[in-house]
C-alpha positions in Angstrom: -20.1 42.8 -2.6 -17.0 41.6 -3.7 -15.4 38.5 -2.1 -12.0 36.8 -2.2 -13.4 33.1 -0.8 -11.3 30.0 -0.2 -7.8 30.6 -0.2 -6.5 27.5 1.4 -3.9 28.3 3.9 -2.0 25.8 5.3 -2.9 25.6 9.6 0.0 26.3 12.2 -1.6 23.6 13.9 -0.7 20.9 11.5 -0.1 19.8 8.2 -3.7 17.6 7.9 -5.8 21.0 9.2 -6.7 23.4 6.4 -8.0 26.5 6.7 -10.1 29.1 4.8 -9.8 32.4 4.6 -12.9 34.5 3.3 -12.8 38.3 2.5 -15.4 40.4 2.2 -14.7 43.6 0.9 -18.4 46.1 0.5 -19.3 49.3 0.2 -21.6 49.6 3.3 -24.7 52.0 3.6 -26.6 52.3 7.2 -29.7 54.1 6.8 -29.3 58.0 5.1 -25.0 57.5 6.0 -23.0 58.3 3.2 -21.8 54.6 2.1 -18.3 53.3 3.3 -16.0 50.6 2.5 -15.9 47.6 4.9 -13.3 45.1 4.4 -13.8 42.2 6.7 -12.7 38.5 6.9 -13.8 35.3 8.3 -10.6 32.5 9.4 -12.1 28.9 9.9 -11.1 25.3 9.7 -11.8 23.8 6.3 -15.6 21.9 6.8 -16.1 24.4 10.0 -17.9 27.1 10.4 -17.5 31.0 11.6 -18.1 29.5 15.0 -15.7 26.9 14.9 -13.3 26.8 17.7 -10.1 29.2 16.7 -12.0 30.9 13.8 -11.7 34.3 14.3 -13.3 37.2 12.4 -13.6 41.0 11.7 -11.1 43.1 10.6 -8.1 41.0 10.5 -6.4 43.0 8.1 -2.9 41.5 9.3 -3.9 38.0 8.2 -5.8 39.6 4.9 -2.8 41.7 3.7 -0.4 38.0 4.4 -2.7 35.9 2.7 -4.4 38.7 -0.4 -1.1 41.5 -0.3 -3.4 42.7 -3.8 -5.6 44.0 -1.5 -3.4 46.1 0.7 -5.4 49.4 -1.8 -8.5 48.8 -0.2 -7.6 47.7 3.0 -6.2 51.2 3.5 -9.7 52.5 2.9 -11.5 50.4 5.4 -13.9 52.6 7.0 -13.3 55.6 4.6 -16.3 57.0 3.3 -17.1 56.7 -0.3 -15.3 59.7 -1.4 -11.9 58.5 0.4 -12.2 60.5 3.4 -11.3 58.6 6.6 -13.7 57.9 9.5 -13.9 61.0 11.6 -10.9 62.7 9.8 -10.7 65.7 11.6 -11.4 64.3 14.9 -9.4 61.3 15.1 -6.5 63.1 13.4 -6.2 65.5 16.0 -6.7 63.3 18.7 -3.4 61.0 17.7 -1.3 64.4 16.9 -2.0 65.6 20.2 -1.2 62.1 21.9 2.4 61.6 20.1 3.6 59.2 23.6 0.5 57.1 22.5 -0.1 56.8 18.7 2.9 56.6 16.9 3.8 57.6 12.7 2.5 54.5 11.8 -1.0 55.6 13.5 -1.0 58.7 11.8 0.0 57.5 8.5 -2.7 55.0 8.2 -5.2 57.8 9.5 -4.1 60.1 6.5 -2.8 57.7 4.2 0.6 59.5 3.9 3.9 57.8 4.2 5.3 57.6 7.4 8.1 59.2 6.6 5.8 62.6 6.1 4.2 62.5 9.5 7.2 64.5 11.3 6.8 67.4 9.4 2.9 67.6 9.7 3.4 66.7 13.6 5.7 69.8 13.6 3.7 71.8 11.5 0.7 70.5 13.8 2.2 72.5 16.5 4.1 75.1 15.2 4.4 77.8 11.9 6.6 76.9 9.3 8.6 80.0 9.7 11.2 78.6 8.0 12.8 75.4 8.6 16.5 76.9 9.8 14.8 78.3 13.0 15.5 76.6 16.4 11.9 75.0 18.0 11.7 78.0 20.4 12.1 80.8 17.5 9.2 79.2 16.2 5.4 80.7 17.2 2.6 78.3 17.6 0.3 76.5 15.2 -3.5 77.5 15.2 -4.0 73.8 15.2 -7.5 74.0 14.0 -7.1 75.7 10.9 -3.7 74.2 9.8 -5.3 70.5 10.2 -8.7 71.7 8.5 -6.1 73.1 5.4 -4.3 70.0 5.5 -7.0 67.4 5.2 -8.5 69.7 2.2 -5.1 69.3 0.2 -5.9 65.6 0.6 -9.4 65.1 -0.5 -8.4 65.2 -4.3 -6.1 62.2 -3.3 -8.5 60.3 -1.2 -10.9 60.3 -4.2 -8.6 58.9 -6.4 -7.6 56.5 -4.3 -11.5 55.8 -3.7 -12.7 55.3 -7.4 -9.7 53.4 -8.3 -10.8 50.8 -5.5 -14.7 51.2 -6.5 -13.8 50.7 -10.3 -11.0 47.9 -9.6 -13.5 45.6 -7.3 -16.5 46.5 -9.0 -18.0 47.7 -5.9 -22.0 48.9 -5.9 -23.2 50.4 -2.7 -24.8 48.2 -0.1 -28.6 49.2 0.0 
């Protein structure tokens, strides 16, 4: 396990209250699962504990990223699986494309680790052919959603990988047994 402890952070509820942040940041292994990365934190008052009234804990990537931005790599893999590949890719992918009035770019783009300015051309080429890009939205046939999302998520993998070992190496992470 790798962990960024005590960065002393100055409290917004005064200037004699200090506060720690703790960051946990594992490769976790349940039972025969496939090991993924967990990035967690713990916020308490200086001489508290994880109990202590306004500590807060979990996945408080916000306040990680403000605190440790160096992190921001492996933050982005939190719940990937070892190899990179994000939790439920398939499934959750295709439930925020289909939902577009409820999970916005930003959703997507942390799903798939694209940049957001990438997710309106795979939310149109989600739903339609790329039959070239001069034809109006009704010249355009639909998508077979399935197998254009399954093709897409393949031309990550080599990506998500990369990205993967270059965490594993950088925070010398061992899988949890």
């Amino acid at each position: 396990m790798t962990k960024f402890i005590d960065k002393t952070i100055k409290s917004p509820f005064g200037k004699r209250n200090r506060w720690t942040l703790e960051v946990n940041v594992i490769l976790q292994k349940i039972g025969e699962q496939i090991p993924y990365f967990s990035v967690t934190g713990f916020f308490y008052p200086n001489g508290g504990t994880h109990d202590s009234p306004g500590a807060s804990c979990g996945c408080i990537h916000e306040l990680i990223l403000e605190h440790f931005p160096g992190l921001a790599d492996v933050v982005a893999l939190h719940l990937s699986d070892i190899n990179g590949v994000p939790m439920h890719v398939y499934e959750n992918g295709k439930f925020f494309l289909e939902r577009p009035e409820e999970y916005d770019d930003q959703v997507i783009a942390a799903h798939f680790r694209i940049p957001v300015s990438d997710v309106p051309l795979l939310r149109e080429r989600y739903h339609y052919y790329n039959n070239g890009d001069t034809l109006p939205k009704s010249k355009k046939r639909p998508c077979d959603k399935k197998r254009y999302l399954e093709n897409f998520i393949v031309k990550q993998v080599g990506r998500w990988l990369s990205e993967a070992d270059a965490a594993i190496a950088k925070y010398n992470l061992i899988p949890a047994r």
